[in-house]
C-alpha positions as CSV (number, residue, x, y, z in Angstrom):
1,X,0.0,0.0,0.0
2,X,1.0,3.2,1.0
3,X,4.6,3.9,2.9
4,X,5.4,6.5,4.6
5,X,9.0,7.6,5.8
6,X,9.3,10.6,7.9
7,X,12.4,13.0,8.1
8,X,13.6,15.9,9.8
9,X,13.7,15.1,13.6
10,X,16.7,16.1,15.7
11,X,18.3,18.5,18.5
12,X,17.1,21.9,19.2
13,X,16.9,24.3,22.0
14,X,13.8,25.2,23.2
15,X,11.8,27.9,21.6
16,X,13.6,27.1,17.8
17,X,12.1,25.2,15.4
18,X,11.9,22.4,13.1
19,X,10.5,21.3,9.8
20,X,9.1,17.4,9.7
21,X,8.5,15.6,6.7
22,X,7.0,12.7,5.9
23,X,7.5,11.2,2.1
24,X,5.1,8.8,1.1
25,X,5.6,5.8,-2.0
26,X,3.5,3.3,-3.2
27,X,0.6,5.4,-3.8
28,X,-0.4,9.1,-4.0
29,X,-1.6,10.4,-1.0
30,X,-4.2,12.7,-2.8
31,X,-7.1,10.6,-1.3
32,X,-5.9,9.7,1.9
33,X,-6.2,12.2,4.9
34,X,-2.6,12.8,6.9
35,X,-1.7,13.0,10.4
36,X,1.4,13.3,12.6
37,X,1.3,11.7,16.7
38,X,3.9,11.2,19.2
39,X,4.8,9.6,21.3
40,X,7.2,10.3,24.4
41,X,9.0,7.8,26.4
42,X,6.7,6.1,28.7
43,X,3.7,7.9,27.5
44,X,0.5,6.7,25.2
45,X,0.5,8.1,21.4
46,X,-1.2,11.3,21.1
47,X,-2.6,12.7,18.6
48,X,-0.4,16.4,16.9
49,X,-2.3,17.6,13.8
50,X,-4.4,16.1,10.9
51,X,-5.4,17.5,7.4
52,X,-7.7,16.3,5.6
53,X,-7.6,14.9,2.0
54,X,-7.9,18.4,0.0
55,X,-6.6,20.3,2.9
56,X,-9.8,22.2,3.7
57,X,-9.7,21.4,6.9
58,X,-7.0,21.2,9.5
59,X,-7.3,19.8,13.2
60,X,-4.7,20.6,15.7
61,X,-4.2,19.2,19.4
62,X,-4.9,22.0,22.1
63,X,-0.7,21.6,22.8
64,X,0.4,22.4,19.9
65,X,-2.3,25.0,18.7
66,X,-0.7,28.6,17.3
67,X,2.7,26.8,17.5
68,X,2.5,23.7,14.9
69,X,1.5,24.0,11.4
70,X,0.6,20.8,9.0
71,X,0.5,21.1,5.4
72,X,0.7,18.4,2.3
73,X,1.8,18.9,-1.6
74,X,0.2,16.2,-2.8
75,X,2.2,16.6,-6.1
76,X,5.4,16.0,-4.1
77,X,3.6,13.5,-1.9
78,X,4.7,15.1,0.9
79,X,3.2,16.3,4.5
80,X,4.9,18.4,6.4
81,X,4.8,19.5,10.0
82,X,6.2,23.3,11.0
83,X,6.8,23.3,14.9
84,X,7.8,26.9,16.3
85,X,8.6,27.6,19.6
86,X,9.4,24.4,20.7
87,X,9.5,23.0,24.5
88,X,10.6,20.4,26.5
89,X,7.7,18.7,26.8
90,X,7.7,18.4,22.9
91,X,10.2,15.9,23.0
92,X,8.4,12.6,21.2
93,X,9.2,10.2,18.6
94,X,6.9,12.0,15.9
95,X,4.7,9.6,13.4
96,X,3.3,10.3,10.3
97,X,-0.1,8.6,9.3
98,X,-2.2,8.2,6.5
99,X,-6.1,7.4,6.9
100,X,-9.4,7.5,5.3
101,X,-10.8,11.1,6.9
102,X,-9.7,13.8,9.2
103,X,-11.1,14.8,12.7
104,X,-10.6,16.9,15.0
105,X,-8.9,14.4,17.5
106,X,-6.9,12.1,14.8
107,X,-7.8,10.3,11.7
108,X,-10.6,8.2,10.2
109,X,-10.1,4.2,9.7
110,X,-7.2,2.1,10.3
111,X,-3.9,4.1,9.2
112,X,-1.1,3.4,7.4
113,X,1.9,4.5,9.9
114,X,5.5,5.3,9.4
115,X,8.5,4.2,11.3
116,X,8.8,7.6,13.5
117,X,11.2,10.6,13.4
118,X,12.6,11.4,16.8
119,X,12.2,15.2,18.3
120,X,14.4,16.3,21.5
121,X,13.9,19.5,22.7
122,X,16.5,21.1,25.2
123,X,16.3,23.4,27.5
């Protein structure tokens, strides 16, 4: 099916900022909607940002709001995730997801998942 492979994690000082992609081959992802989670160690996988499929509509955990942006050009096949003004507590392995439909906490259906990007934030 669809596989995703996400990109851009790394080291940065709190309040910077970092760009996260996530590539996707096999299939376009024009239909599908995208997400990103994370996941912190010893923590459950929450839910970042989602877009839906002609990215008319974008969801945004209360965390993250005003600080993370998600966007997609479907003719690169590409999401991306914009985090400003990073924190500590943003520190997760970040996964990119592709799914049927968009809400406002996650995706729609089963996903497709990629292997992670890790994200450490220092302060």
């Amino acid at each position: 099916q669809v596989q995703l492979v996400e990109s851009g994690g790394g080291l940065v000082q709190a309040g910077g900022s970092l760009r996260l992609s996530c590539a996707a081959s096999g299939r376009t992802i024009s239909p599908y909607a995208m997400g990103w989670f994370r996941q912190a160690p010893g923590k459950e996988r929450d839910f970042v940002a989602s877009i839906s499929s002609h990215a008319d509509n974008t969801y945004y955990a209360g965390s993250v709001k005003g600080r993370f942006t998600i966007s997609r050009d479907n003719a690169e096949n590409t999401v991306y995730l914009e985090m400003n003004n990073l924190k500590p507590e943003d520190t997760s392995l970040y996964y990119c997801a592709a799914a049927t439909g968009a809400r406002p906490n996650g995706l729609v259906g089963k996903p497709y998942w990629g292997k992670g990007t890790l994200v450490t934030v220092s302060s």
